[in-house]
N, CA, C and O atoms as CSV, one atom per row, in Angstrom:
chain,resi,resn,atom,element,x,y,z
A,1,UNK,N,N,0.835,-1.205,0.000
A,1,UNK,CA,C,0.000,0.000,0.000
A,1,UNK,C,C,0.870,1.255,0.000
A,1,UNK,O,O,1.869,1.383,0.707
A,2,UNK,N,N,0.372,2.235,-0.914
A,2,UNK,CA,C,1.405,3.129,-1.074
A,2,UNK,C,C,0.607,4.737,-0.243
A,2,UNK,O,O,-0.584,4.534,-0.006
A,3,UNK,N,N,0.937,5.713,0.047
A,3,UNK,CA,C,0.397,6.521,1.012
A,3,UNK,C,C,0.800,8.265,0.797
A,3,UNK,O,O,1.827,8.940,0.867
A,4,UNK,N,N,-0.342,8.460,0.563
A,4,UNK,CA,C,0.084,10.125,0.507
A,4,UNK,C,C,-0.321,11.040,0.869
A,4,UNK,O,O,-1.404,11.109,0.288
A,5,UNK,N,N,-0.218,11.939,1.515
A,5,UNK,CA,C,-0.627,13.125,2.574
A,5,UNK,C,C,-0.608,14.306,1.907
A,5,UNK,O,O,0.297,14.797,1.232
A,6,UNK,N,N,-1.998,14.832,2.230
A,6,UNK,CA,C,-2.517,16.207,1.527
A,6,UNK,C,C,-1.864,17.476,2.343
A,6,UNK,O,O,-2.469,17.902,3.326
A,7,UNK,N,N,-0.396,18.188,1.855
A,7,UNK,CA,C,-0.088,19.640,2.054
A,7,UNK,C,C,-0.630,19.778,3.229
A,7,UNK,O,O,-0.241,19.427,4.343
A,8,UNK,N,N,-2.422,20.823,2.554
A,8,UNK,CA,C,-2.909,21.370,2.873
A,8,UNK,C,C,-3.937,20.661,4.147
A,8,UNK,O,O,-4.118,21.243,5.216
A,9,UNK,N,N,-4.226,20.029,3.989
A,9,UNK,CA,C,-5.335,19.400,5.149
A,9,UNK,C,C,-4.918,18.322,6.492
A,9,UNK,O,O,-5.520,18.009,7.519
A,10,UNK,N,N,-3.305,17.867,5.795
A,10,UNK,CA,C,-2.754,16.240,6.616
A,10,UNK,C,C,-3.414,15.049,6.448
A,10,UNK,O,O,-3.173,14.054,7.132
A,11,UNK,N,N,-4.477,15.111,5.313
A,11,UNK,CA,C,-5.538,13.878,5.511
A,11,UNK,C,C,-4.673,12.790,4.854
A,11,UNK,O,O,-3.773,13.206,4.125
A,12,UNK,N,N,-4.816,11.371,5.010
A,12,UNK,CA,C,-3.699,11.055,4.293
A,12,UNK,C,C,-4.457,9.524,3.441
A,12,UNK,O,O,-5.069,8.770,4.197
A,13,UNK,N,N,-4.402,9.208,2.232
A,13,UNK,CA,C,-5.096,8.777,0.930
A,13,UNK,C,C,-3.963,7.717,0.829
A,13,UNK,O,O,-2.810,7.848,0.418
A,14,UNK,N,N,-4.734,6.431,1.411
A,14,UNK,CA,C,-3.557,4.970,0.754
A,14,UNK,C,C,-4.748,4.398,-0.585
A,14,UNK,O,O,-5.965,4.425,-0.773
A,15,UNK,N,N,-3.482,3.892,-1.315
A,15,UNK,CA,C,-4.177,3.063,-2.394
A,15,UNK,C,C,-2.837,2.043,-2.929
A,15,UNK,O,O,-1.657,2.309,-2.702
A,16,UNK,N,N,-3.203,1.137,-3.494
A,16,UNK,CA,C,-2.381,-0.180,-3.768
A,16,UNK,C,C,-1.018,0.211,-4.686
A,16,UNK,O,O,0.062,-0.369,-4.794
A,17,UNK,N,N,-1.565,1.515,-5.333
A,17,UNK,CA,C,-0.398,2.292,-6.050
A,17,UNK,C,C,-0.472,3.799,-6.156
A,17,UNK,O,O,-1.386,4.621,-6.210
A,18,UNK,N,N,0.842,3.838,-6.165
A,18,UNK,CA,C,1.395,5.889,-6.431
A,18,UNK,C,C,0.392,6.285,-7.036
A,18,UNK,O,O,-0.472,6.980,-6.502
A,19,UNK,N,N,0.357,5.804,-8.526
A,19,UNK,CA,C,-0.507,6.950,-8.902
A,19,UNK,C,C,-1.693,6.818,-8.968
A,19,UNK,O,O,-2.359,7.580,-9.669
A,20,UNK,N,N,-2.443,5.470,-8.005
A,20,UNK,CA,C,-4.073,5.622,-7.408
A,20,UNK,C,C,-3.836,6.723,-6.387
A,20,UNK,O,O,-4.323,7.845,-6.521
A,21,UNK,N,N,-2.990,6.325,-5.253
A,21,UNK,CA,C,-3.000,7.555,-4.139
A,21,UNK,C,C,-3.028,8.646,-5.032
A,21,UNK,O,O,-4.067,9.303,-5.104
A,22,UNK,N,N,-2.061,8.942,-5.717
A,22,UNK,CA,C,-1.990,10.354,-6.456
A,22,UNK,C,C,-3.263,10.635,-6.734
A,22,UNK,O,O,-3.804,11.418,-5.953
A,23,UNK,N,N,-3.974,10.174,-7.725
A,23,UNK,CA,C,-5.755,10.410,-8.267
A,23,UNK,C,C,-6.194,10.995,-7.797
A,23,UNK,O,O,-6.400,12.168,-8.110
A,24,UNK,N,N,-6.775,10.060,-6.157
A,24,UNK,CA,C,-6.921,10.293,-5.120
A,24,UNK,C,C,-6.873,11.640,-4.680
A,24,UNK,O,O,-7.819,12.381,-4.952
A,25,UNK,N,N,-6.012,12.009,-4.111
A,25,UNK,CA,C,-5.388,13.398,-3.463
A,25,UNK,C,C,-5.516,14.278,-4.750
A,25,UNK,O,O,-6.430,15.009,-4.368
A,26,UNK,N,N,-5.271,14.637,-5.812
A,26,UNK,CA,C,-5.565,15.222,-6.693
A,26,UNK,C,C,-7.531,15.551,-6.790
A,26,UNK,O,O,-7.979,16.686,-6.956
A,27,UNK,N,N,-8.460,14.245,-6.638
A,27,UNK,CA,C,-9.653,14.480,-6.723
A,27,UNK,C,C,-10.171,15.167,-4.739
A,27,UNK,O,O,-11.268,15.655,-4.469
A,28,UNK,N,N,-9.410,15.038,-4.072
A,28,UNK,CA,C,-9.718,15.842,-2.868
A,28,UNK,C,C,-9.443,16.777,-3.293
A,28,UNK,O,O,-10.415,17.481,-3.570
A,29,UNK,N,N,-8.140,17.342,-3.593
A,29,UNK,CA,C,-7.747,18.479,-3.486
A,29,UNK,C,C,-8.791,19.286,-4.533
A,29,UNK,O,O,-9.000,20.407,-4.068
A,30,UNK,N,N,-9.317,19.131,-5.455
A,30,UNK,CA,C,-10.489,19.784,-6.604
A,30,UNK,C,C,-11.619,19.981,-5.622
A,30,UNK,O,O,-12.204,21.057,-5.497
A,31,UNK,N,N,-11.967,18.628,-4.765
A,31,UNK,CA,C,-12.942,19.090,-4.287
A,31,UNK,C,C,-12.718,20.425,-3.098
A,31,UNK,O,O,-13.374,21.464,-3.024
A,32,UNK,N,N,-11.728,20.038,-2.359
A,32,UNK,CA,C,-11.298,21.127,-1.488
A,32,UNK,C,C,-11.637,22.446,-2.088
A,32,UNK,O,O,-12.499,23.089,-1.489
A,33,UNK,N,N,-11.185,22.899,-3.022
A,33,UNK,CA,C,-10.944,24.109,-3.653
A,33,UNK,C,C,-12.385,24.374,-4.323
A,33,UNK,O,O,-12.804,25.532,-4.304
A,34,UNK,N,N,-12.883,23.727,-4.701
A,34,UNK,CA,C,-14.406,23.926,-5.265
A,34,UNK,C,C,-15.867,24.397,-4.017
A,34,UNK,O,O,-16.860,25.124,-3.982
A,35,UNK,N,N,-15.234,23.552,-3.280
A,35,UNK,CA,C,-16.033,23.715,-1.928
A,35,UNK,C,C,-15.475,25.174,-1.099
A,35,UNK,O,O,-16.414,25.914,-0.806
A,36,UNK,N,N,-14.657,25.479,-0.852
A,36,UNK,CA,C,-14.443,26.631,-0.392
A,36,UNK,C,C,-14.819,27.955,-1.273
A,36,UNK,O,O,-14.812,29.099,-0.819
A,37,UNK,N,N,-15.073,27.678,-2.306
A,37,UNK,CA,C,-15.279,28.610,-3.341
A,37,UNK,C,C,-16.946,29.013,-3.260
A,37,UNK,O,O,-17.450,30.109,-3.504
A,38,UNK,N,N,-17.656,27.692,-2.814
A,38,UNK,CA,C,-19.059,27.827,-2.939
A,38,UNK,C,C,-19.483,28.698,-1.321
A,38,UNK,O,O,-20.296,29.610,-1.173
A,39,UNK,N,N,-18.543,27.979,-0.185
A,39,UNK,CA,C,-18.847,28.759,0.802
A,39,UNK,C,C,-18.479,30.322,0.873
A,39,UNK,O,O,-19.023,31.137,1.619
A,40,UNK,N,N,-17.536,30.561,0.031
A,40,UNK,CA,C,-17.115,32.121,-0.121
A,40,UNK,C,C,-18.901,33.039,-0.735
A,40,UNK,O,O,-19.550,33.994,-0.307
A,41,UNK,N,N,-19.031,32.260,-1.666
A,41,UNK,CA,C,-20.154,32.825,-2.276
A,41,UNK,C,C,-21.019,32.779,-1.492
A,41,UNK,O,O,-21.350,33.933,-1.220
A,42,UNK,N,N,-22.117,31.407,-0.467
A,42,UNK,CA,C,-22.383,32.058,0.100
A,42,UNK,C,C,-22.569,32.855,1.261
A,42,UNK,O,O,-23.603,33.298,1.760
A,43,UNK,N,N,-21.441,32.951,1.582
A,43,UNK,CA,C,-21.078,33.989,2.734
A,43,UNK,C,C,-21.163,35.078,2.402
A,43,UNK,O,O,-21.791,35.924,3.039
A,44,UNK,N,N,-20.361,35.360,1.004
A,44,UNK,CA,C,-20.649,37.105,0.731
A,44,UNK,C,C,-21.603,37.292,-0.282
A,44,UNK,O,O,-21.903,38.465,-0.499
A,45,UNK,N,N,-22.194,36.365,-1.004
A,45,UNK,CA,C,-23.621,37.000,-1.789
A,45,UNK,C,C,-22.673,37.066,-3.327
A,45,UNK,O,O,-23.348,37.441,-4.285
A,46,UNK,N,N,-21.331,36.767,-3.601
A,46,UNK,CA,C,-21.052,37.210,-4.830
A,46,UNK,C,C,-20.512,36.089,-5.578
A,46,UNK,O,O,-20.230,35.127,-4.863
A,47,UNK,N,N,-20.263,35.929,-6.975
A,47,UNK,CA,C,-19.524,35.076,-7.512
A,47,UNK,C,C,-18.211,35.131,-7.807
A,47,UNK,O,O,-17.701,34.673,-8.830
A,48,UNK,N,N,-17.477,35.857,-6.648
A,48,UNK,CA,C,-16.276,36.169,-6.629
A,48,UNK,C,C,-15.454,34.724,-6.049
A,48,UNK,O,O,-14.230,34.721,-5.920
């Protein structure tokens, strides 16, 4: 099992290979960034 830890969060994504973990952490990290984007909006009302 191979193992990789997100920078930003410490969460940490095993999968049987590098570049499943990689996927992995790559499809958190989109969601991360997509999701904070929606709470920005609506917190301030804008599509900034």
């Amino acid at each position: 099992m191979r193992k990789v830890k997100c920078m930003t969060c410490g969460k940490t994504f095993s999968a049987p290979t590098k570049e499943e973990a990689e996927a992995m952490l790559k499809r958190h990290r989109l969601q991360t960034i997509t999701g904070e984007n929606t709470l920005q909006r609506s917190m301030y009302g804008s599509d900034a």
